[in-house]
C-alpha positions, 0 to 999 in steps of 0.5 A: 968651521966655514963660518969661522974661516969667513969671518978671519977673512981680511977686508980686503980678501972679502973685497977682492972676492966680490970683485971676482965674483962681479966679472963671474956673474956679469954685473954692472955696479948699478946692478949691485947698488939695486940688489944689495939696496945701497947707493951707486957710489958706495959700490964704486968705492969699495969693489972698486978699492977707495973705501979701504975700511968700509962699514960693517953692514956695507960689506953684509949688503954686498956679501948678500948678492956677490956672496951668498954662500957666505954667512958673516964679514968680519966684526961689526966694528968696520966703519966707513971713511968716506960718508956718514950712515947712508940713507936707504933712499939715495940722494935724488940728484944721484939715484942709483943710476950708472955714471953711463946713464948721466952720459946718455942724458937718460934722465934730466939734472933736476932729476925729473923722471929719477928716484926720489925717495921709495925705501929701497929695501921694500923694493929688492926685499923679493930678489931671487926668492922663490915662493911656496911650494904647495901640492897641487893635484892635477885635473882629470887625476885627483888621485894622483898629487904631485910636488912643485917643480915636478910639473910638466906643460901637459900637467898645467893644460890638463887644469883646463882652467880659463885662467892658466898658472904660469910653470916655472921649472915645474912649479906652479903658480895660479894667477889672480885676475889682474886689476884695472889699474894693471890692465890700463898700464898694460894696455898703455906700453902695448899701444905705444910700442905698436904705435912706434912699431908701426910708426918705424916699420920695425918687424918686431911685434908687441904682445899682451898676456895672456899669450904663452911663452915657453921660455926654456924650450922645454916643458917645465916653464911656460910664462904669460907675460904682461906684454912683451916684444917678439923680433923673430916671429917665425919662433911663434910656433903652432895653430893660430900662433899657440906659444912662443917658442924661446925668450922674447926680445924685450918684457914688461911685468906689472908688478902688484904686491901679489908679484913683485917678488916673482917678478923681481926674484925668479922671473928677472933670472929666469929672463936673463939667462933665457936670453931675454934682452930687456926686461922691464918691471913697472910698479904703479903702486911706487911709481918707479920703472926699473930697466934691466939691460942684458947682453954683452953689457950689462946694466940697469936703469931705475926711473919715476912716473914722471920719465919718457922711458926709452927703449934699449933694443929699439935704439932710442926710437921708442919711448914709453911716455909715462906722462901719458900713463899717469893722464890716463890713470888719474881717470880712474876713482881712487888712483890718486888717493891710493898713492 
């Protein structure tokens, strides 16, 4: 019956419901155009009332990340009056990129620093995915099994383990040991925000994992971020600074196939609504960065290995060199036969 009601819905009707839900959720278009894979200027067009008959699998895109409750838009016999099938990279003199981030000269006209090409669908085929949820059986009880998302803090300490699973909203998820190329990444963005910080006289503090976040203040999550940034360091609470209690102020993760959907899915939600302020994931198999600005004004940023990168919560006197980076990785055997 839903489904039948959805699919006598007008065009318009359908649109002005993605609108509606945009303001709900607080998306930026550049958002969308990164959730639903399409280029920028498509989203402006249509949520915005240009395209008066937009294709078919336009509108199945958008319904995915402003509609999700919603199964079918309509026939497929919807084409678009504005352009040819789209790509599914966009033009790299345009990228994904809000109109706000040409203003800002974020990145240079020849695109240098831009995205240039990666399948976008690859990329965001993770979001807002959960992964499997397996029974685990906690140490010091193995009589005693317990489902995912019914772990506790107490439960994840009494594995004992040298490496420690991260608990989001009672599931665990074990972690494998990071890669050199991870680690070297890593250290990297560590050493240039402290060297900014520094530099600056900030109070901010960077970190590196695997320091404990309990994020949600209760005791269903606990995160090791890859690195992250702490501007109130009286919420790093116990002996010898155990855990921060609450969201960090900025998060990096370095995603591997292994992660990126954690990253880019449950990770990217759980940050924003913890209050994060910006989140960063770099994936050094595509060599892309994408920055998620939360707030009151929300928006996102998508760049290459090839960008100086700057930081938004440290307005424009940090940037993380990925130039610099890149120097440093071409040292490792295999790094640039592997890309």
């Amino acid at each position: 019956m839903e489904k039948d009601r959805t699919e006598r819905m007008g065009v318009s009707d359908v649109v002005e419901r993605m609108r509606e839900r945009k303001r709900e959720y607080g998306f930026s278009y550049g958002e969308i155009a990164i959730r639903a894979g399409l280029p920028l200027g498509t989203v402006q067009k249509v949520l915005g009332g240009f395209t008066k008959s937009p294709r078919h699998d336009t509108l199945e895109a958008l319904a995915r990340v402003l509609l999700p409750e919603q199964t079918v838009l309509g026939s497929p016999d919807h084409t678009d009056s504005f352009a040819e099938e789209h790509p599914k990279a966009p033009d790299p003199q345009q990228g994904y990129l809000p109109d706000r981030a040409k203003e800002r000269n974020i990145y240079k006209k020849n695109a240098t620093g831009l995205y240039t090409g990666m399948a976008y669908d690859d990329i965001t085929a993770g979001m807002l995915v959960r992964e499997g949820a397996p029974v685990y059986k906690t140490r010091g009880n193995e009589e005693h099994e317990k489902r995912q998302g019914s772990y506790t803090i107490r439960d994840r300490e009494a594995r004992n383990e040298l490496r420690p699973p991260e608990l989001i909203d009672g599931v665990i998820y074990d972690m494998a040991a990071p890669t050199f190329v991870h680690q070297l990444i890593a250290g990297e963005i560590y050493l240039q925000l402290q060297n900014c910080v520094r530099s600056h006289g900030e109070k901010c503090i960077p970190f590196m994992a695997s320091a404990d976040v309990r994020l949600d203040r209760d005791d269903k999550t606990m995160v090791m971020p890859d690195v992250f940034v702490v501007c109130d360091p009286d919420r790093i609470v116990g002996r010898n600074g155990r855990y921060l209690d609450g969201a960090p102020d900025l998060v990096f993760e370095i995603a591997s196939p292994s992660t990126r959907k954690k990253d880019m899915g449950i990770k990217l939600e759980k940050y924003r609504k913890a209050g994060v302020r910006e989140y960063w994931i770099v994936d050094y198999e595509r060599r892309k960065v994408i920055v998620w600005l939360f707030g009151d004004d929300p928006d996102v940023f998508l760049y290459g290995f090839e960008a100086e990168v700057p930081v938004g919560i440290s307005d424009g006197k940090c940037r993380i060199d990925f130039t610099e980076i890149v120097r440093r990785l071409e040292l490792m055997p295999g790094w640039e036969q592997d890309q």
